[in-house]
N, C-alpha and C positions, 0 to 999 in steps of 0.2 A: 823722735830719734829711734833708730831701729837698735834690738836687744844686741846685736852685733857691737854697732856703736857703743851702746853703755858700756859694755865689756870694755873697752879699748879707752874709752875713756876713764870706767873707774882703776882702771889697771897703770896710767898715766896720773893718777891722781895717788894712789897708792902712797902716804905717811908722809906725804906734802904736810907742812906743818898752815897752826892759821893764821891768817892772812897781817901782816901789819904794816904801819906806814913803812914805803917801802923807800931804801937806801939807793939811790940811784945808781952806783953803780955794784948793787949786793943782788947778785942773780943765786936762784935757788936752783939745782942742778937733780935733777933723780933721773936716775939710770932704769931700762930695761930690757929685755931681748925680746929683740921680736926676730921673726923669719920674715925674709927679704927674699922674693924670688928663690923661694926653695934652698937657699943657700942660708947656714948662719950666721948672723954678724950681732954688733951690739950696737943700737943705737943710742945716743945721749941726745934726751928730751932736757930744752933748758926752758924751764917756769919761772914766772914773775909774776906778781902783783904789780899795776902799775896806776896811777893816774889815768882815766879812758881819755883824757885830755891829751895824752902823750899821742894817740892812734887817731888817722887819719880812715877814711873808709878807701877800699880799692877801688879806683873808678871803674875797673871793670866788674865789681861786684854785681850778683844777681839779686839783690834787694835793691827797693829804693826806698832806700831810709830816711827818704823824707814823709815817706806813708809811716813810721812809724810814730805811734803815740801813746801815752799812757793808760788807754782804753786797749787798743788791740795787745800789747805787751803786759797787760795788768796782772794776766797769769804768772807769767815771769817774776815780775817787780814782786807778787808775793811770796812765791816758790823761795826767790833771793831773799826776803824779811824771816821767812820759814826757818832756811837754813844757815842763817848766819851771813854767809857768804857764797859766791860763784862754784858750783860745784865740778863745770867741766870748762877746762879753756878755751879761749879762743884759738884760732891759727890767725899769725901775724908774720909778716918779714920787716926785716929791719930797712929804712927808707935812708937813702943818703943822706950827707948833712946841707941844710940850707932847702929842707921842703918841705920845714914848718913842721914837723911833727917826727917822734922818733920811728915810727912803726905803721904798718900799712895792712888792717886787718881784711885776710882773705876769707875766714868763715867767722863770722862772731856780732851778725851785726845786732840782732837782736838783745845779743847780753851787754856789748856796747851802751845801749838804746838805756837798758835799764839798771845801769849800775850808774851811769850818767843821770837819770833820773831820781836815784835814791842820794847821790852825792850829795845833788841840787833842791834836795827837800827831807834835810833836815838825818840823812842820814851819810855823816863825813867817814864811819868808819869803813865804809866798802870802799871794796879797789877792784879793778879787774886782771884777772885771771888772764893769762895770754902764753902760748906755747911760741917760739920763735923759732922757724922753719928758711930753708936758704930753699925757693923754690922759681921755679921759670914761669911765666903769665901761664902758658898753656897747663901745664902742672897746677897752677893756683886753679884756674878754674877747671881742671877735671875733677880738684879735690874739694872746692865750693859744689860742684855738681853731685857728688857723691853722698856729700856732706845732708846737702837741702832736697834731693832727689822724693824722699819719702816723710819732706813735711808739709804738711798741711797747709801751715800758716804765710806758705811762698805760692802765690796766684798760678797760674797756668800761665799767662800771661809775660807775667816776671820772668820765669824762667825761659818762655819762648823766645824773647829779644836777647837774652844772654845767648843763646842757642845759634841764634843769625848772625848776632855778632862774633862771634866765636868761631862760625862757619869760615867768613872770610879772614879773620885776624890769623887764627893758628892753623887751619886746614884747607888753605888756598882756595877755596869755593867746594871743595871735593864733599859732597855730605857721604858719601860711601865709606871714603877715611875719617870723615869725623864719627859715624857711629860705629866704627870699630871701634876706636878708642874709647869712645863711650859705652861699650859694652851694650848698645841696644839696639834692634832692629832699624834696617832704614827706614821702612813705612810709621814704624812708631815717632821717628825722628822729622821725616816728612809731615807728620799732623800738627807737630809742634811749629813747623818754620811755617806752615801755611797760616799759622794761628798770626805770628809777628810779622808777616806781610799783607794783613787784614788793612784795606785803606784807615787812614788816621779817623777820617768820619764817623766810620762808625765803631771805631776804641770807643771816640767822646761820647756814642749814643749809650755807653752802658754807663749807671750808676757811678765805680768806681773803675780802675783798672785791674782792683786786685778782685770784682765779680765774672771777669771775662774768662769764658774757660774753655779749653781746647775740642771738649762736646759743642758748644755754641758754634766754633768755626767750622767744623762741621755741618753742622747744622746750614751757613750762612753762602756757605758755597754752592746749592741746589740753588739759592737765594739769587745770588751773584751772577750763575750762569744764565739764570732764564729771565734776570731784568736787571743787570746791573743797576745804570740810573733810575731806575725808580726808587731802587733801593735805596741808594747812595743818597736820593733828594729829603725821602723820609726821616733816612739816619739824622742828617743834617738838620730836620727840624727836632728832632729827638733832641737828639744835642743841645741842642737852645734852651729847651727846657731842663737837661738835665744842669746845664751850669747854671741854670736861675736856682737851680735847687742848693748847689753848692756855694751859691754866694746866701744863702737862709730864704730866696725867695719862693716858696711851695716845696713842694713834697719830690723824692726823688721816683722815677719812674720805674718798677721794681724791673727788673730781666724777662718775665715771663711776657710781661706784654710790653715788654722792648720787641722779643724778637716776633709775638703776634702782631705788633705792628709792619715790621719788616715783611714778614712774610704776604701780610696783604699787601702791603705794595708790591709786594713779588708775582703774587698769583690773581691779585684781583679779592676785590668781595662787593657785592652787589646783596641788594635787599631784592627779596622773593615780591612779583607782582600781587601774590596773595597777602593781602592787610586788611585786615578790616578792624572793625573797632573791636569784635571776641580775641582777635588773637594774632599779632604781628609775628614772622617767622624772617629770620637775616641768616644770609650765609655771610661766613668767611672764611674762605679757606676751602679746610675738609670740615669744619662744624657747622652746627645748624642752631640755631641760638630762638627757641620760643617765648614770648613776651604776654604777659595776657593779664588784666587786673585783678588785685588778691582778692576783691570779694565778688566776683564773677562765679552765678549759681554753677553750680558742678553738672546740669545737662548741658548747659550751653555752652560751657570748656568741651565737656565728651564732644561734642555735633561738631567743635572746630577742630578739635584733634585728628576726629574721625574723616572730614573732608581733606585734613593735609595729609593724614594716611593716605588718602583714596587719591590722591593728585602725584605722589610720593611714590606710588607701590600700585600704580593700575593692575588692576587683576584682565588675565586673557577674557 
């Protein structure tokens, strides 16, 4: 979270007292002023502790907190053992009655995640922390955006399908109007939605979803124009392997030579007719990959080096 945000958050937290089984209907009220549009007003932030039990996730949220676990959140869950309790709330709206849950959290899933966890293992005295905001879907997610824009721990990926969906939900297909709003270049904006219209094939060729990152699609486009299906055929065998990896069957296929395999199906790689038994040389790609056995006396490496120079680099 950026120095801005803590600001704003520890200035919202300001003589909050600490946390206790909370009175369901005893809301904690702390007042502040903020500037609104250059204009002064005083806003009334209302805080609670609540049961996380009470908050549903917003299905339009740009987490998918089903990728959450108490490995990737582990930092959290101890930061929260650290301090006691939740240091900056979440943003929630209040959910009608009869939809199973009081509250529908729009930025907070992480702390969700881990106060849920520490409930559930042996630590009953946390609650979560939650700010309750009257705000429109469009509004929710410009301020989910704002919120997870400069964290780390939300994929490229993640936020790209937020990004597409969002496009058609609240800005009519317009991306021009949607990165106004968003305060960020169109082209910047363009990288991302090219990322979430990536064929699904090759999402599944990477590791995880939260390894996929908006340099890769880049990347995958040079890919895409000059052999689609070829692409598309290897992704798919990728694929296959990578869920044998996620059901425990082998090792997961790391990114680097995800997209070196992609690329040779893109561009070709073919073995050099020079082989002999001193020294095998494979292209793929733009590399040149030499092969040669490790106790191979050192003239007879020089004299095969020397002849693939001399085949490599004909001199006039």
């Amino acid at each position: 979270m950026s120095k801005r945000h803590d600001a704003i958050f520890q200035d919202v937290l300001k003589g909050l007292a600490e946390p206790t089984a909370p009175d369901r209907g005893a809301a904690r009220f702390l007042k502040r002023q903020n500037a609104l549009s250059e204009s002064v007003q005083r806003e009334e932030k209302v805080l609670r502790w609540v049961d996380p039990a009470s908050c549903a996730m917003w299905e339009r949220h740009n987490r998918a907190y089903d990728l959450l676990t108490e490995n990737n959140c582990g930092d959290l869950i101890d930061s929260l053992k650290a301090q006691g309790r939740q240091e900056f709330p979440a943003i929630v709206r209040r959910l009608p009655p009869g939809r199973g849950a009081e509250y529908e959290v729009i930025c907070g899933a992480r702390r969700h995640f881990a106060v849920s966890w520490l409930r559930a293992n042996n630590y009953p005295q946390f609650f979560y922390l939650i700010e309750i905001r009257d705000l429109t879907d469009e509004e929710a997610f410009r301020l989910a955006d704002i919120e997870n824009r400069d964290r780390a721990d939300l994929s490229d990926y993640e936020r790209a399908c937020d990004y597409l969906q969002a496009l058609e939900f609240y800005y009519g297909g317009k991306q021009k109007a949607m990165a106004a709003r968003l305060e960020v270049s169109e082209a910047w904006l363009s990288r991302y939605l090219y990322l979430a219209r990536l064929p699904e094939m090759l999402v599944q060729a990477w590791p995880q979803i939260t390894d996929l990152r908006e340099l890769h699609a880049r990347r995958l486009r040079a890919m895409l124009a000059h052999a689609e299906d070829q692409v598309l055929i290897e992704a798919a065998a990728i694929a296959t392997e990578q869920e044998a990896a996620r059901n425990g069957r082998g090792a997961f296929i790391p990114v680097p030579k995800v997209l070196a395999r992609l690329k040779a199906a893109a561009f070709g790689s073919k073995l050099v007719e020079t082989e002999t038994a001193e020294l095998a040389i494979r292209r793929r790609g733009n590399r040149i990959r030499l092969e040669f056995s490790d106790d191979l006396p050192e003239p007879r490496l020089r004299a095969a080096l020397e002849a693939f120079l001399a085949q490599e680099f004909p001199r006039d």
